[in-house]
C-alpha positions in Angstrom: 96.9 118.5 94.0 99.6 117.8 96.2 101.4 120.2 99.1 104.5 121.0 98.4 106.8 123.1 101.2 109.6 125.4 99.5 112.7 127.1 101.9 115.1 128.4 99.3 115.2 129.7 96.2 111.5 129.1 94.9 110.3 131.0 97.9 108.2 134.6 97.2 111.5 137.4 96.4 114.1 134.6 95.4 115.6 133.9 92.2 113.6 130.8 90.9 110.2 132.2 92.4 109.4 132.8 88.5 109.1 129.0 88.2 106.4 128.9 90.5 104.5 130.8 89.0 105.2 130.6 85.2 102.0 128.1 84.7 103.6 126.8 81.5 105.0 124.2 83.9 102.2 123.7 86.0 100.1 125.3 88.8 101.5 126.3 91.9 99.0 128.3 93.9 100.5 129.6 97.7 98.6 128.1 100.7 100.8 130.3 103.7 103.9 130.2 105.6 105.1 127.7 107.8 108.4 125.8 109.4 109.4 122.5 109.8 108.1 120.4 112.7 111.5 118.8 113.3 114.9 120.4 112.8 117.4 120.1 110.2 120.3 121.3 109.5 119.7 124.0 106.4 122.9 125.2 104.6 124.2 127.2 101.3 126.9 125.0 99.5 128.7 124.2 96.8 130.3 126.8 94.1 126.7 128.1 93.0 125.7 128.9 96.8 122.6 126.5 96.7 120.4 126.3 99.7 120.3 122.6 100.7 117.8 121.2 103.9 120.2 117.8 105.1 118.0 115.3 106.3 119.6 114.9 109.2 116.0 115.2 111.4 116.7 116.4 114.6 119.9 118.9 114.0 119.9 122.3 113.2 117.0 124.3 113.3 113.3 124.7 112.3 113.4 125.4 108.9 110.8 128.8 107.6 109.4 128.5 104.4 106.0 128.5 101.9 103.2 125.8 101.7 102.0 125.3 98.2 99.4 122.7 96.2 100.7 122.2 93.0 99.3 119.4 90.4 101.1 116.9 88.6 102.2 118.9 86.0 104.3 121.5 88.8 105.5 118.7 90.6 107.1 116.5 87.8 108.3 120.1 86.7 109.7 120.3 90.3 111.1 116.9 90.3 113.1 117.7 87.3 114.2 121.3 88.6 115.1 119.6 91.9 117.5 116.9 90.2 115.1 115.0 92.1 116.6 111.6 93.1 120.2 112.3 92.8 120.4 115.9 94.4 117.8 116.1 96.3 114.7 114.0 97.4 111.2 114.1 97.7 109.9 113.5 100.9 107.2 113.8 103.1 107.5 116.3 106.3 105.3 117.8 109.1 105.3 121.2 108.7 103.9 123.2 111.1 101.3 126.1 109.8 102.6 129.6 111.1 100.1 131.4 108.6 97.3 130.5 106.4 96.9 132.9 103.0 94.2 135.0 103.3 93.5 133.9 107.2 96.4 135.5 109.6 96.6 134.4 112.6 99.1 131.5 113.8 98.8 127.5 115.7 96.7 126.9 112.6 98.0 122.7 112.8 100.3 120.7 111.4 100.3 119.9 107.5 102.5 116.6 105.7 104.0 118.2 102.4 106.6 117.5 100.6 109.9 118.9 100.9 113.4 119.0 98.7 115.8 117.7 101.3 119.0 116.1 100.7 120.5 112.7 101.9 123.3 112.4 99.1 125.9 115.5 100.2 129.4 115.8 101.3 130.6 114.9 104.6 131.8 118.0 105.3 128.1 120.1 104.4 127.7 119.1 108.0 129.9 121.5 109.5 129.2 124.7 107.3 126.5 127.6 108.8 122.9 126.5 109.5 120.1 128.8 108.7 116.9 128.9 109.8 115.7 130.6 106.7 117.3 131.3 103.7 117.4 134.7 101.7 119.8 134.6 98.3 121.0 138.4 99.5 121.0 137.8 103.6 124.1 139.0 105.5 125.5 135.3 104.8 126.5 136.8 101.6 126.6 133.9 99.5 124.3 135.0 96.6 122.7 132.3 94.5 123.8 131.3 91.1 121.5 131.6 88.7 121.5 128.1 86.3 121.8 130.7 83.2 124.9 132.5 84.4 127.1 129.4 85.6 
């Protein structure tokens, strides 16, 4: 099993959430809540208003999100969903526990997972809005796309 961290729209309540748990593609079981060690700039672009985390370490801001272990099977799945080199990549990231599942209680360490961040963008991505947490309906008001309706 590896640890995967998610910020955007495979997150509990967003639009691809169903992947995560549709265990025809795998097994994704939540471990808690946590944020990014370092910052990075995370922004919504493009004409689909995708959530993307720049990995541009130390800009922007501390990035919320959800731990999971997935095995193999999720994570190819993942890699695929994630256009995973050309989009995005898969890399290794301290991420900071702020709640374990089941436990409460925060300061619970730092965990490496991996994390669908993004060194091939446009220029300009670095000057749009940086979150520090990304909701597909938050006041931002730049709803996601669903792949089926575009």
């Amino acid at each position: 099993m590896a640890r995967v961290f998610v910020y955007g729209t495979l997150k509990k309540g967003q639009p691809n959430y169903k992947h995560m748990i549709n265990t025809a593609k795998g097994l994704a079981k939540f471990q808690g809540r946590g944020r990014t060690v370092e910052k990075y700039p995370l922004v919504i672009a493009g004409k689909y208003n995708i959530p993307y985390m720049l990995n541009i370490p130390g800009t922007g801001h501390r990035v919320a999100g959800e731990i999971y272990s997935v095995d193999d099977q999720m994570l190819q799945f993942l890699d695929e969903f994630e256009g995973c080199p050309d989009m995005y990549q898969r890399t290794l990231m301290r991420i900071e526990v702020v709640e374990w599942e089941g436990k409460g209680g925060a300061g619970e360490g730092v965990v490496e997972c991996f994390v669908y961040s993004t060194t091939t963008y446009p220029p300009e991505w670095v000057g749009l809005p940086y979150h520090d947490s990304y909701d597909s309906s938050g006041k931002h008001g730049l709803a996601y796309v669903l792949r089926e309706s575009r």
